[in-house]
N, CA, C and O of each residue as an XYZ file, in Angstrom:
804
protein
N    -107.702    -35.624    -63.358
C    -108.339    -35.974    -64.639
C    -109.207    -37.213    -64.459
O    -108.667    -38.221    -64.002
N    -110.588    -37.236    -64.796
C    -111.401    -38.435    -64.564
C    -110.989    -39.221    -65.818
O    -110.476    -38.881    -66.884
N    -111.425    -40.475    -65.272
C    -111.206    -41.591    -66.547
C    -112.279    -42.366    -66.655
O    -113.203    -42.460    -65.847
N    -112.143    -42.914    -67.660
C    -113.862    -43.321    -68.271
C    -114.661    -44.360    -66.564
O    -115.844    -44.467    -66.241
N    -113.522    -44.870    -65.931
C    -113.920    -45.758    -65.171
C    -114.502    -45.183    -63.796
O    -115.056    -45.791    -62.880
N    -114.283    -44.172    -63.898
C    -114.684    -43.275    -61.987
C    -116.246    -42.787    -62.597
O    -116.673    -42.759    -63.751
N    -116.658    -42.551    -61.746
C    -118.036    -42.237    -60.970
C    -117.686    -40.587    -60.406
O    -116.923    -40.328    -59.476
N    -118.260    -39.835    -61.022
C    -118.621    -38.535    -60.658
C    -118.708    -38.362    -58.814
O    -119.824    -38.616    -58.362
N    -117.979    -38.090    -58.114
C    -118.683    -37.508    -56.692
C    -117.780    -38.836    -55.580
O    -117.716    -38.741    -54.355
N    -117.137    -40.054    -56.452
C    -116.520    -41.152    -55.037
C    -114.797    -41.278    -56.331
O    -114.499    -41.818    -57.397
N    -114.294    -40.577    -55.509
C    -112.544    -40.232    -55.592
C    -111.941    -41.876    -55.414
O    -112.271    -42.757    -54.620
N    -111.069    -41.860    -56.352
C    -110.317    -43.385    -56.642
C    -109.696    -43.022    -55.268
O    -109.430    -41.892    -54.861
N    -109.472    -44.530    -54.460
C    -107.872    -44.618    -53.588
C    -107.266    -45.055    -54.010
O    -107.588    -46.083    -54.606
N    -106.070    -44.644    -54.015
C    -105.074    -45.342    -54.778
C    -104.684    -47.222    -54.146
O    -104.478    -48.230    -54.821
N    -104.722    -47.004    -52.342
C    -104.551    -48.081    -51.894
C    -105.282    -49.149    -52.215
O    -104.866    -50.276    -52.484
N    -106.798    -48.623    -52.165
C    -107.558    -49.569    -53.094
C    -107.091    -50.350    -54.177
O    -107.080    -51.578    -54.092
N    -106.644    -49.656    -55.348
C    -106.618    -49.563    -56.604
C    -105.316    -50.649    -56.286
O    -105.386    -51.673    -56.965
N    -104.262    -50.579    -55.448
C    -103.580    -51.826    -55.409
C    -103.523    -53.152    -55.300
O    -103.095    -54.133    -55.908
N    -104.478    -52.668    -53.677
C    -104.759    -53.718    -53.491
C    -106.337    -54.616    -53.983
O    -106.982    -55.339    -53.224
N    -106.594    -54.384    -55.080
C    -107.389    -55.210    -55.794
C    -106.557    -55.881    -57.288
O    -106.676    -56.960    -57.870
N    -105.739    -54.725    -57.528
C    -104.619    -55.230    -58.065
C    -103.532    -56.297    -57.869
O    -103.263    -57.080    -58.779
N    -102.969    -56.324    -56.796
C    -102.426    -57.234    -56.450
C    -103.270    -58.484    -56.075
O    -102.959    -59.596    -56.504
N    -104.403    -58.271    -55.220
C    -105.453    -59.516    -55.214
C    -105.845    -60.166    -56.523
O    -106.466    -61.227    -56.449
N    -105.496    -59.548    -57.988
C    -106.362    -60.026    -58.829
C    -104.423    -60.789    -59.677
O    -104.420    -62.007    -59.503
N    -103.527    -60.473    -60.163
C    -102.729    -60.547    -59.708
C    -102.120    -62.085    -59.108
O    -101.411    -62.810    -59.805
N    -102.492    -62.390    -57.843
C    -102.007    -63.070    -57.042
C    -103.176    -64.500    -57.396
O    -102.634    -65.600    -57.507
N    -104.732    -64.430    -57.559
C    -105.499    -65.344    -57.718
C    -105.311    -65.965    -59.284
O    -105.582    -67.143    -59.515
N    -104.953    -65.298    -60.045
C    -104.892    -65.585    -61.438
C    -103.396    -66.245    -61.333
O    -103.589    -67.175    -62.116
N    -102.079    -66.404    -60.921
C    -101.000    -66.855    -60.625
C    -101.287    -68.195    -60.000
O    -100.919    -69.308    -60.373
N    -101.978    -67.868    -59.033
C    -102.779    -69.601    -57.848
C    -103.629    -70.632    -58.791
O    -103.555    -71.854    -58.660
N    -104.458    -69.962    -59.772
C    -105.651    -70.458    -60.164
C    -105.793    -70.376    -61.587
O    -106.282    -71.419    -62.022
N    -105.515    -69.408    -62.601
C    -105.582    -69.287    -63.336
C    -107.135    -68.792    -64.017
O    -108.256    -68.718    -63.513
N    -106.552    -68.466    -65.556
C    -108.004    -67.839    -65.868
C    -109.575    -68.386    -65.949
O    -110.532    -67.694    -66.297
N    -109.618    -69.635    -65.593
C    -110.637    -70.767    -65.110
C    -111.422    -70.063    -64.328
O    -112.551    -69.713    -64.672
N    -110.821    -69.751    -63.046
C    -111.333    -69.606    -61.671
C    -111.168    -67.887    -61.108
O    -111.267    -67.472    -59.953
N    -110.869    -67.064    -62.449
C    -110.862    -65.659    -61.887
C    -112.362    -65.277    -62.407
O    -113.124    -65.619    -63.311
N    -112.330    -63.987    -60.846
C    -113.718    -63.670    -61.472
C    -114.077    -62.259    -60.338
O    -113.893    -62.298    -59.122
N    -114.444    -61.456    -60.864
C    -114.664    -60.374    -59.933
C    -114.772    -60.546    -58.555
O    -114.004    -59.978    -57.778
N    -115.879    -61.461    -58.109
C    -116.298    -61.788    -56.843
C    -115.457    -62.499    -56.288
O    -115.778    -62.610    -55.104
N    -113.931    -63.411    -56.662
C    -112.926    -63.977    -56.205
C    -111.671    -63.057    -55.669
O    -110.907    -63.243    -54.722
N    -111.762    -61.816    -56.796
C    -110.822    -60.729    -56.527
C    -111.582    -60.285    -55.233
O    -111.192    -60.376    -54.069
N    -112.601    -59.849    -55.650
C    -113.286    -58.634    -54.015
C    -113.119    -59.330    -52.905
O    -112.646    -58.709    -51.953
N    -113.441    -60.732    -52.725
C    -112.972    -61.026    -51.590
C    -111.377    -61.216    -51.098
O    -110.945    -60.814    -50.018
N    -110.591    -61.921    -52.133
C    -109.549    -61.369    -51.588
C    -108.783    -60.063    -51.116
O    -107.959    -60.045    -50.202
N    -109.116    -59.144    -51.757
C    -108.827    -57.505    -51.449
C    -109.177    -57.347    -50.264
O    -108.487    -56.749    -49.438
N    -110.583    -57.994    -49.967
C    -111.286    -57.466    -48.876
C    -112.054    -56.047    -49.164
O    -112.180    -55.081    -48.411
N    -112.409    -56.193    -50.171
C    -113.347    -54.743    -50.718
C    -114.515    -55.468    -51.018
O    -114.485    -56.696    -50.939
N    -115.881    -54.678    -51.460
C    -116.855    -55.026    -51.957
C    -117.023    -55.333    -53.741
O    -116.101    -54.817    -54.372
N    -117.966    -56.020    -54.531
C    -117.233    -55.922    -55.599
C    -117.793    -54.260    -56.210
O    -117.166    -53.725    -57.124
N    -118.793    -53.702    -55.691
C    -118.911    -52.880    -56.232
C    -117.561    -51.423    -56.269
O    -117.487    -50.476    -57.051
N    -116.818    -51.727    -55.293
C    -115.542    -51.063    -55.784
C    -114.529    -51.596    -56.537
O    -113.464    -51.003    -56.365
N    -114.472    -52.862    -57.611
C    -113.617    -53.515    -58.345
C    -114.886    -53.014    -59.595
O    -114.452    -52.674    -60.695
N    -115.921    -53.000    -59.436
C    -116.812    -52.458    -60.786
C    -116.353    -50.974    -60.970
O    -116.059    -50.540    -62.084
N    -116.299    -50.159    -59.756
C    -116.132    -48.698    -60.402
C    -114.961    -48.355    -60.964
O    -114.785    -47.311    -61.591
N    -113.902    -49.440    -60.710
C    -112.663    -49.230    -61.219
C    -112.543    -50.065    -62.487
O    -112.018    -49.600    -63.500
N    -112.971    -51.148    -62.433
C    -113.137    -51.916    -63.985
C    -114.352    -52.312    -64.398
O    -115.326    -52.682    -63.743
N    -114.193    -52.196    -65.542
C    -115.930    -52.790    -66.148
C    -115.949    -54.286    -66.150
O    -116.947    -54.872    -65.730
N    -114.731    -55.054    -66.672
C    -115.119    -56.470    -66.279
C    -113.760    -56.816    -65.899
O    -112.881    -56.024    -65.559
N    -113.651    -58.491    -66.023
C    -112.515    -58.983    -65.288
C    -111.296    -59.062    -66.299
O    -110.107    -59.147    -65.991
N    -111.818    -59.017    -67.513
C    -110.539    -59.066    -68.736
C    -109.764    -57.701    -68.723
O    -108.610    -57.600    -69.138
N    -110.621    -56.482    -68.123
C    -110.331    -55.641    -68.162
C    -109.347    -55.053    -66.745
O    -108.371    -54.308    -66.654
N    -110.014    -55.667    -65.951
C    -108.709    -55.985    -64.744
C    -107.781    -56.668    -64.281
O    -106.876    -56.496    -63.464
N    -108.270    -57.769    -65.166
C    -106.753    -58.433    -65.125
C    -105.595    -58.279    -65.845
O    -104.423    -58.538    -65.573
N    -106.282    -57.678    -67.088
C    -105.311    -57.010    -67.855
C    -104.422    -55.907    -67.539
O    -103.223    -56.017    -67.795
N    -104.865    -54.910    -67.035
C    -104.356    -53.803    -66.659
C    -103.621    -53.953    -64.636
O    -103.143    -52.999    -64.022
N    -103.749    -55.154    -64.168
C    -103.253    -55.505    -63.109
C    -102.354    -55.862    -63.192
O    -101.444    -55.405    -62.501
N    -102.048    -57.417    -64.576
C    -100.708    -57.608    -65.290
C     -98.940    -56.803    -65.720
O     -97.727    -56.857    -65.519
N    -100.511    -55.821    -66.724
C     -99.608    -54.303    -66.965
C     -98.827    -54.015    -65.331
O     -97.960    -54.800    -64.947
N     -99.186    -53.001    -64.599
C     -98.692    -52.925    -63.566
C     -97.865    -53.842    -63.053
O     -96.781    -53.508    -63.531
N     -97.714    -54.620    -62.503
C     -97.326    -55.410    -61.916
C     -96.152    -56.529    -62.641
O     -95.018    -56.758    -62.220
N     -96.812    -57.107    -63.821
C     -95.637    -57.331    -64.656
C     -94.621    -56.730    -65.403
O     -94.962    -56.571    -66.575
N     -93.582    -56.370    -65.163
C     -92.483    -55.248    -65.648
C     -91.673    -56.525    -66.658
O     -91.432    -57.732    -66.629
N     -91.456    -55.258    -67.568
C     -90.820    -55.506    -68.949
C     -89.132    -55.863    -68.796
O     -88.443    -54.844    -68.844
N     -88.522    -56.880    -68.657
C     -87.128    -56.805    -69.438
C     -86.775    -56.063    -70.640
O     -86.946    -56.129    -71.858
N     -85.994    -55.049    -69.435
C     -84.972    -53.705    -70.748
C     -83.985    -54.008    -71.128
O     -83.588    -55.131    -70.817
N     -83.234    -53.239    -71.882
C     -81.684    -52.763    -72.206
C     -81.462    -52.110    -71.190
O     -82.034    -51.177    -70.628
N     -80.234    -52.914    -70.938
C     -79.388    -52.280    -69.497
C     -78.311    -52.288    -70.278
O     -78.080    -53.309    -70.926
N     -77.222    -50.874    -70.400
C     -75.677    -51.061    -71.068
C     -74.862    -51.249    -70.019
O     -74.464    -50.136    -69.673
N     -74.424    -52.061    -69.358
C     -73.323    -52.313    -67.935
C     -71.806    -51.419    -68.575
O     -70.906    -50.772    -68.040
N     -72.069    -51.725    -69.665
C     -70.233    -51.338    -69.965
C     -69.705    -52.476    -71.044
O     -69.281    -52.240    -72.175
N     -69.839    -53.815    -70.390
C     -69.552    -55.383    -70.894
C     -70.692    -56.164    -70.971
O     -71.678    -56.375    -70.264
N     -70.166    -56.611    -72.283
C     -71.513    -57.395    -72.715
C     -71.681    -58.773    -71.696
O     -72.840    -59.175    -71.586
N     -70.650    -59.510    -70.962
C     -71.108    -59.970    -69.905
C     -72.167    -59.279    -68.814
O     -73.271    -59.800    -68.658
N     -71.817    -58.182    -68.124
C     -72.534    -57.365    -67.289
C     -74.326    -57.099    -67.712
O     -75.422    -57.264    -67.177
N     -73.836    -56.658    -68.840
C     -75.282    -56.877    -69.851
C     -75.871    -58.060    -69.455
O     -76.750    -58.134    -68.596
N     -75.355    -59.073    -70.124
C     -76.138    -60.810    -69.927
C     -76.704    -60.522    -68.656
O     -77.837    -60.085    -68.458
N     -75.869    -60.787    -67.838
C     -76.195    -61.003    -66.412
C     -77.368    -60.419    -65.471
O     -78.127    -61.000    -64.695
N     -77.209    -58.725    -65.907
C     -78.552    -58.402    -65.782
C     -79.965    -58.860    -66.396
O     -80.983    -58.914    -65.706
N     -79.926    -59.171    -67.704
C     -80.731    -59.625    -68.754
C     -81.278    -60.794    -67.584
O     -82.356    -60.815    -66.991
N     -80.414    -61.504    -67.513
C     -80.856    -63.226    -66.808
C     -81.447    -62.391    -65.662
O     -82.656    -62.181    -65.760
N     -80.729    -61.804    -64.445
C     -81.767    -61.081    -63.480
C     -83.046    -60.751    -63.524
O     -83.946    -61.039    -62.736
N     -83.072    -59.977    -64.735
C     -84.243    -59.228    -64.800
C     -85.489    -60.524    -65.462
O     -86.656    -60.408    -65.088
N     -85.210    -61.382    -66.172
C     -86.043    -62.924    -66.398
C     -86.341    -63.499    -64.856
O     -87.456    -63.835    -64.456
N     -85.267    -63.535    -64.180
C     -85.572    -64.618    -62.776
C     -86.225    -63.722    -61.802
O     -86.994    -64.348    -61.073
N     -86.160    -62.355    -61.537
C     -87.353    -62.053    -60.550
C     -88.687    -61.361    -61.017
O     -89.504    -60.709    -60.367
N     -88.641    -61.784    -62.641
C     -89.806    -61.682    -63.179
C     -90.781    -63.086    -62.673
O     -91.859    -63.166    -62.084
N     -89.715    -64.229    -63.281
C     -90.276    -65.837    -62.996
C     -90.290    -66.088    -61.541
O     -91.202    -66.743    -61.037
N     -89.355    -65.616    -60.867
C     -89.678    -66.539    -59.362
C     -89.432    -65.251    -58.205
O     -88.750    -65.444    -57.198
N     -90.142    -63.815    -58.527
C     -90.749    -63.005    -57.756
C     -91.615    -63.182    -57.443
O     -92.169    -64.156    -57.953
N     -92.411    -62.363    -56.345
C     -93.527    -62.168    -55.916
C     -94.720    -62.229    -57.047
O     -95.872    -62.425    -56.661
N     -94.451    -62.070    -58.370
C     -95.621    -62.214    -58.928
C     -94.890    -63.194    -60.404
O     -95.051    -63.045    -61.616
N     -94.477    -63.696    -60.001
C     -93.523    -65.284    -60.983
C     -94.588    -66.115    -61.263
O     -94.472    -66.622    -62.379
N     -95.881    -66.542    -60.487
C     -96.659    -67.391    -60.767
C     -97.512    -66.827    -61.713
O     -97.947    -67.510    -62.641
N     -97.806    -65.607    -61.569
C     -98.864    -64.823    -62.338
C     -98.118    -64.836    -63.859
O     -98.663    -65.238    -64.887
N     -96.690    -64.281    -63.753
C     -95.967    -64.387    -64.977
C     -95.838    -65.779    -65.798
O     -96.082    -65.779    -67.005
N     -95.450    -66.964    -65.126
C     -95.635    -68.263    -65.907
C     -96.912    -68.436    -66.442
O     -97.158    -68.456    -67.648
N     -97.833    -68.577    -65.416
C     -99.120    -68.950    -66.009
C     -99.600    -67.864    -67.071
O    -100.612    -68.256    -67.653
N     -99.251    -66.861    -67.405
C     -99.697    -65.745    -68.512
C     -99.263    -66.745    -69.679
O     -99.999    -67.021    -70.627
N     -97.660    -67.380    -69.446
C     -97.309    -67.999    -70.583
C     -98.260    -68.958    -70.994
O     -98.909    -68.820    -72.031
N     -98.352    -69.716    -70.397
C     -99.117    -71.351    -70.287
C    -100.608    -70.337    -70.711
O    -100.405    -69.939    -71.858
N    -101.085    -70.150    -70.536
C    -102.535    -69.570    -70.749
C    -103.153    -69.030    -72.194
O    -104.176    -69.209    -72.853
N    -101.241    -67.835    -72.350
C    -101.712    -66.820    -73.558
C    -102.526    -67.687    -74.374
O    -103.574    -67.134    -74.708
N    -102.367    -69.056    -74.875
C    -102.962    -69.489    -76.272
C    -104.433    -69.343    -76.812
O    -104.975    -69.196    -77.907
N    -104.912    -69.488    -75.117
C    -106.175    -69.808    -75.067
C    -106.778    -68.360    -74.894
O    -107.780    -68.637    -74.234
N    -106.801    -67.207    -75.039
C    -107.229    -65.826    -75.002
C    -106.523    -65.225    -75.312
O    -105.349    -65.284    -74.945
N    -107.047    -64.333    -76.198
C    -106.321    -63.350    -77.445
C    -105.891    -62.103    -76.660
O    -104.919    -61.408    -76.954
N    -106.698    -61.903    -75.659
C    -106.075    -60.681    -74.327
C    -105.003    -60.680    -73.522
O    -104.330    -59.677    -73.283
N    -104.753    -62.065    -72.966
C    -103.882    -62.616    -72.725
C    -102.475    -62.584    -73.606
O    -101.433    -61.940    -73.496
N    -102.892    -63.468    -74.418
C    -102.180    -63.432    -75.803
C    -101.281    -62.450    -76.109
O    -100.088    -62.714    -76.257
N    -101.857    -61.004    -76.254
C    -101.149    -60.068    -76.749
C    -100.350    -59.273    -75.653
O     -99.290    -58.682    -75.857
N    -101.098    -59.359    -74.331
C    -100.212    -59.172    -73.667
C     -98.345    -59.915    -73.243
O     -97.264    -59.330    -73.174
N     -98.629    -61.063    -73.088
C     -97.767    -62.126    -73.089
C     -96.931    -61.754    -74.376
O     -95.789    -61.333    -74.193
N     -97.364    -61.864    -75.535
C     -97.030    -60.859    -76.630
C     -95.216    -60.199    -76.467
O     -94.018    -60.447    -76.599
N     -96.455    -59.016    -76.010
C     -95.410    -57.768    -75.817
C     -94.471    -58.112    -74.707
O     -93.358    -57.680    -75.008
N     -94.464    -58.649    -73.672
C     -93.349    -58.649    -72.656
C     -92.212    -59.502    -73.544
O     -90.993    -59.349    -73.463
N     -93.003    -60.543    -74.506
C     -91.928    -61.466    -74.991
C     -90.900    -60.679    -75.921
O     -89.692    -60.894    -76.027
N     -91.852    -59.486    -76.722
C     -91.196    -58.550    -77.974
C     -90.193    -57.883    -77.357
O     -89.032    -57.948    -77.761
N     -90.650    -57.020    -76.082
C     -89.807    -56.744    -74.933
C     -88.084    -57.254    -74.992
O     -86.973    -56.846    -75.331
N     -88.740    -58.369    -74.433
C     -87.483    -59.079    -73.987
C     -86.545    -59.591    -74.982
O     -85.355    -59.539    -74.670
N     -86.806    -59.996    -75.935
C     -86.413    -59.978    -77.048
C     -84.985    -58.911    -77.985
O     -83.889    -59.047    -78.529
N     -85.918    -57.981    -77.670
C     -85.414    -56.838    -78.210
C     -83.971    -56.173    -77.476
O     -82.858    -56.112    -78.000
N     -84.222    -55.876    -76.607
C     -83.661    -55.662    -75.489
C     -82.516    -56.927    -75.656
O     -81.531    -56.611    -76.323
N     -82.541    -58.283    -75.136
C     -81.761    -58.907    -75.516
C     -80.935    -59.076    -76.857
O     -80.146    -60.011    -76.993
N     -81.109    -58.327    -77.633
C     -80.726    -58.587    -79.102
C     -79.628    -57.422    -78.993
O     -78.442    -57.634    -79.251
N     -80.050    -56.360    -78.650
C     -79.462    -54.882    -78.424
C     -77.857    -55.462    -77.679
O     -76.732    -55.183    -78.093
N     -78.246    -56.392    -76.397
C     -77.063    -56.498    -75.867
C     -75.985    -56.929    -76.538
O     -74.858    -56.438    -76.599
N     -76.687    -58.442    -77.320
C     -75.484    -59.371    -78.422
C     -74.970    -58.700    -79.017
O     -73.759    -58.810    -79.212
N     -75.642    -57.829    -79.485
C     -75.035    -56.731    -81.294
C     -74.138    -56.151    -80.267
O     -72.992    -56.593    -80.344
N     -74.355    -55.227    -79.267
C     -73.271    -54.080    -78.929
C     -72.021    -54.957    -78.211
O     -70.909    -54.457    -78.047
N     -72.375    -56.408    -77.786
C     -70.861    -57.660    -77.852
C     -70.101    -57.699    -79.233
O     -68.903    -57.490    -79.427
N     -71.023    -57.995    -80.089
C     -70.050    -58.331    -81.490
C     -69.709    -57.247    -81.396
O     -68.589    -57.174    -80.892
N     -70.317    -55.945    -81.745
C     -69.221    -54.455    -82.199
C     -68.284    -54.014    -81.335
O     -67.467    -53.151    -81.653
N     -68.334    -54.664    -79.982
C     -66.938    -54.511    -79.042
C     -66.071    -55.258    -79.155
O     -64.952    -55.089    -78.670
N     -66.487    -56.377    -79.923
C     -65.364    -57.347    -79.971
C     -65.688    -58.598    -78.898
O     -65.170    -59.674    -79.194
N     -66.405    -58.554    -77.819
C     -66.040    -58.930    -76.917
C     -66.940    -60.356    -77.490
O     -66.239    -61.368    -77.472
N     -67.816    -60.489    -77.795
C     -67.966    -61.500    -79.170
C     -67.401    -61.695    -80.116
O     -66.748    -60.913    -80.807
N     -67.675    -63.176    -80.285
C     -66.798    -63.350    -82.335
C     -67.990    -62.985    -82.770
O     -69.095    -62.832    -82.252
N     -67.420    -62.850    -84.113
C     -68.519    -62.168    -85.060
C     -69.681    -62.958    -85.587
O     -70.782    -62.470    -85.843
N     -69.319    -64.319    -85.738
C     -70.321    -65.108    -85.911
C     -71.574    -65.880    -84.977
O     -72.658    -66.357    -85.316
N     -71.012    -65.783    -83.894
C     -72.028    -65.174    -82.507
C     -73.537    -65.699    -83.358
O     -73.950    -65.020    -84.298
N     -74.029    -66.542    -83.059
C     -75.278    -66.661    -83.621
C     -76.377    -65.821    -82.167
O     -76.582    -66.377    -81.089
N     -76.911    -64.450    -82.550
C     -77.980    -63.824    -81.058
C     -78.721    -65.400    -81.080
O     -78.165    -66.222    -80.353
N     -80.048    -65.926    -81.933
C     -80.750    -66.690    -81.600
C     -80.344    -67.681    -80.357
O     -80.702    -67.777    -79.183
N     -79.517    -68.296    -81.114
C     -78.759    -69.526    -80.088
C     -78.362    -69.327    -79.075
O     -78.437    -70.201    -78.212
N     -77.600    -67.673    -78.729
C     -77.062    -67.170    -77.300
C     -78.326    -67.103    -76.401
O     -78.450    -67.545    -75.259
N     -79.282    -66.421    -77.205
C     -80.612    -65.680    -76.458
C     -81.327    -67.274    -75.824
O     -81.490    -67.620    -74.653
N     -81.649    -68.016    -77.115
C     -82.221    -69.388    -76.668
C     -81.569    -69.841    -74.995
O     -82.272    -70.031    -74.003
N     -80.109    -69.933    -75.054
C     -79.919    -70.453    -74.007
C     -80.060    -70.159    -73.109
O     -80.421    -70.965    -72.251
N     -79.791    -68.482    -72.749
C     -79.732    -67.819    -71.714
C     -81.336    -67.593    -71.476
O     -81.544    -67.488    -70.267
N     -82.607    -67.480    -72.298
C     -83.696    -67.354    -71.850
C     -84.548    -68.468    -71.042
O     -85.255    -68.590    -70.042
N     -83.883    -69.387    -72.407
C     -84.781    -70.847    -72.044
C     -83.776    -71.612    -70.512
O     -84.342    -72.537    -69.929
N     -82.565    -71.227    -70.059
C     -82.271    -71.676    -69.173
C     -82.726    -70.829    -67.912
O     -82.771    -71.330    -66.789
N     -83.173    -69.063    -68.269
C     -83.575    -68.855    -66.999
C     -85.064    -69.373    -66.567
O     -85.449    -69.771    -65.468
N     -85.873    -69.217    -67.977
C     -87.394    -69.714    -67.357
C     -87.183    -71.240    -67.157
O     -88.074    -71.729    -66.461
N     -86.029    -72.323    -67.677
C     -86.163    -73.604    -66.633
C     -85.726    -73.414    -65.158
O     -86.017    -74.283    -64.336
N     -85.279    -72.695    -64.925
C     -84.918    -72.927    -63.710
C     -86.237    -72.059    -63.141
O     -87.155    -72.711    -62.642
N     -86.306    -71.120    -63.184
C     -87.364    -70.543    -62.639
C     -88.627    -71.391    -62.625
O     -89.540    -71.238    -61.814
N     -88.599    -72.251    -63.544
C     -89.897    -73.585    -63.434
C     -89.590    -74.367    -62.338
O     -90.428    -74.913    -61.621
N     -88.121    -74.435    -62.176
C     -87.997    -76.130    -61.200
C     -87.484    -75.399    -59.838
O     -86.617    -75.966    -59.172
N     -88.015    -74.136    -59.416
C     -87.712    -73.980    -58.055
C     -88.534    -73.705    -57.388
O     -89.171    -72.655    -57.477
N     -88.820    -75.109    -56.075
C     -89.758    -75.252    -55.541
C     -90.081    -73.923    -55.179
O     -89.402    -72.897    -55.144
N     -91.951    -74.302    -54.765
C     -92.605    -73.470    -54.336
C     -92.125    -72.666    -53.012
O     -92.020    -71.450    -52.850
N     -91.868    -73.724    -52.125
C     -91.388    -73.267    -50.775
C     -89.762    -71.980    -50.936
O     -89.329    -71.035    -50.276
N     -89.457    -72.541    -51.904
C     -88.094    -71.806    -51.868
C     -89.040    -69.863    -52.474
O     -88.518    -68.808    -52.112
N     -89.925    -69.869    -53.064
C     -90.282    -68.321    -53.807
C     -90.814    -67.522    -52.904
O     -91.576    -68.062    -52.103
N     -90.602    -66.210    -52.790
C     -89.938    -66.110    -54.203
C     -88.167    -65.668    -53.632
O     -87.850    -65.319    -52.495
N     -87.472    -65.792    -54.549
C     -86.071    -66.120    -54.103
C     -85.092    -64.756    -53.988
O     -85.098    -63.818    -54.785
N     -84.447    -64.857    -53.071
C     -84.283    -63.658    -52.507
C     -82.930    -62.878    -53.475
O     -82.393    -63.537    -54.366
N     -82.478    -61.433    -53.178
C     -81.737    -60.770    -54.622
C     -80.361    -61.439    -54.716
O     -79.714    -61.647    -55.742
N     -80.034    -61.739    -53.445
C     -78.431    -62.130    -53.537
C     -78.584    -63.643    -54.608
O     -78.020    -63.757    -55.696
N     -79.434    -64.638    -54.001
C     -79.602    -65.949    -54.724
C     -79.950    -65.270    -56.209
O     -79.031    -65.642    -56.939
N     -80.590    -64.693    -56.743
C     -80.765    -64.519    -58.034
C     -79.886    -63.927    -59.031
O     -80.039    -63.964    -60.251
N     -78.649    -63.205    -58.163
C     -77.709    -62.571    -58.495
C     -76.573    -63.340    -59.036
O     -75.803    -63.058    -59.954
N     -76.652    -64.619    -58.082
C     -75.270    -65.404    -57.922
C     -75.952    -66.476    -59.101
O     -74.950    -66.604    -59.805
N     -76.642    -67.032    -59.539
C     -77.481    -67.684    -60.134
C     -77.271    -66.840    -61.137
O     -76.390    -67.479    -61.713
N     -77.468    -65.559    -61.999
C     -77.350    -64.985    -63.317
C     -75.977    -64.900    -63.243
O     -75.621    -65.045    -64.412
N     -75.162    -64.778    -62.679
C     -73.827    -64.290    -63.025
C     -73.133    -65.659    -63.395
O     -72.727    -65.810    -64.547
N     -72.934    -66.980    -62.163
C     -72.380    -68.180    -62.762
C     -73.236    -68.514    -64.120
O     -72.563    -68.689    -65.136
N     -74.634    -68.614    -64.225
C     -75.390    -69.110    -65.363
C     -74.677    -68.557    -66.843
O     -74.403    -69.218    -67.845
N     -74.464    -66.899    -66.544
C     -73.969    -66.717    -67.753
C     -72.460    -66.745    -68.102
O     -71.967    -66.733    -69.230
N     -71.778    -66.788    -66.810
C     -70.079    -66.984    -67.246
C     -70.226    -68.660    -67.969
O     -69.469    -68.974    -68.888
N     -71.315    -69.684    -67.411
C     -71.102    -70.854    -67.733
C     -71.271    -71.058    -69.743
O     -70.731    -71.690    -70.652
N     -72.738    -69.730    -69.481
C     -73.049    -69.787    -71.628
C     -71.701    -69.152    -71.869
O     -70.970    -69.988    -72.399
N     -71.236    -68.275    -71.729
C     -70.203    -67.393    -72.160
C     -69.139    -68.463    -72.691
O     -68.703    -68.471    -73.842
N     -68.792    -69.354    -71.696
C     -67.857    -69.802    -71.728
C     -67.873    -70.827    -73.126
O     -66.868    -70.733    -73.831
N     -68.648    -71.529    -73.451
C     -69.127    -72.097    -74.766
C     -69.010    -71.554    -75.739
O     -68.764    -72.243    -76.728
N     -69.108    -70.384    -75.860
C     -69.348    -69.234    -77.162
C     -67.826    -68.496    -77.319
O     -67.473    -68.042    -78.407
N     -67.021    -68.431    -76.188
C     -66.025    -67.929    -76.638
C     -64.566    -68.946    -76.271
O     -63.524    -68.554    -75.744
N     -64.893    -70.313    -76.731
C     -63.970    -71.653    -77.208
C     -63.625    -70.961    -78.014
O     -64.428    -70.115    -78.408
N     -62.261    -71.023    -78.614
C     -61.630    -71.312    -79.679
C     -61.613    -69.325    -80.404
O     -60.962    -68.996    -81.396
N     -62.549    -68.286    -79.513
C     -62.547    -67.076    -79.876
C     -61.377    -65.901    -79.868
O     -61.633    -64.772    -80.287
């Protein structure tokens, strides 16, 4: 099926199509939206730009849809226990923040304000995550395995805002951080919130 962006008669590569992706991606994470620009992507890819034109019409339009790809959404995961839940939740935040494409993901934050493209993207991963996190708290309280008064905001606050600090304060040299470290890192992080919330429960 052609799409508005191909050219009659020169067949997309897909390898291409990555790797200008990931080049565009990786410079916008380093540099931010200042310093992106078609001719910054093509050379990093190592393509010409006229193959980053036949695939996008401009750079809002590829960086956007490079994001998409590449930035994946925090889901609802049901483990069984609403601990197990958390824990993944925090996972799935920390090799968003301090994966291979963690820089691209912070700086989306820091950026959204200033572009409405941005913006709405940043947006949705947040509605995302959100949601998904909310799903987990509720199906704690109806197991019990929460008290009922369980404030989600305050649980979510901590457990979010403590994974993107840490994911802020780990040096560069250390990223991006490998599955076992991110594993052992969500699981103490959240037995440590847990443990606050169910004083006196």
């Amino acid at each position: 099926m052609t799409t508005s962006r191909a050219t009659p008669g020169r067949p997309r590569d897909d390898q291409v199509d990555r790797r200008i992706a990931d080049a565009a991606v990786e410079l916008f994470g380093q540099h931010g939206w200042s310093s992106f620009s078609i001719e910054a992507v093509a050379r990093r890819a190592g393509v010409g730009k006229a193959s980053v034109y036949l695939r996008w019409r401009n750079k809002e339009e590829l960086l956007i849809e490079a994001l998409t790809q590449r930035l994946w959404r925090v889901s609802d995961v049901d483990t069984g226990t609403v601990r197990g839940d958390l824990v993944e939740l925090v996972r799935q935040q920390l090799e968003l923040y301090v994966g291979d494409c963690g820089p691209a993901a912070l700086r989306l934050g820091l950026e959204a304000a200033g572009n409405p493209q941005l913006a709405a993207r940043h947006e949705e991963m947040a509605q995302a995550q959100i949601l998904a996190a909310r799903a987990m708290v509720r199906r704690g309280i109806r197991s019990g395995e929460l008290p009922e008064d369980t404030s989600v905001t305050f649980l979510l606050d901590a457990l979010a805002g403590g994974a993107m600090n840490h994911a802020m304060t780990v040096p560069p040299r250390l990223r991006p951080l490998s599955p076992e470290a991110v594993a052992d890192y969500a699981e103490r992080f959240v037995d440590f919130v847990l443990a606050s919330v169910l004083v006196g429960g």
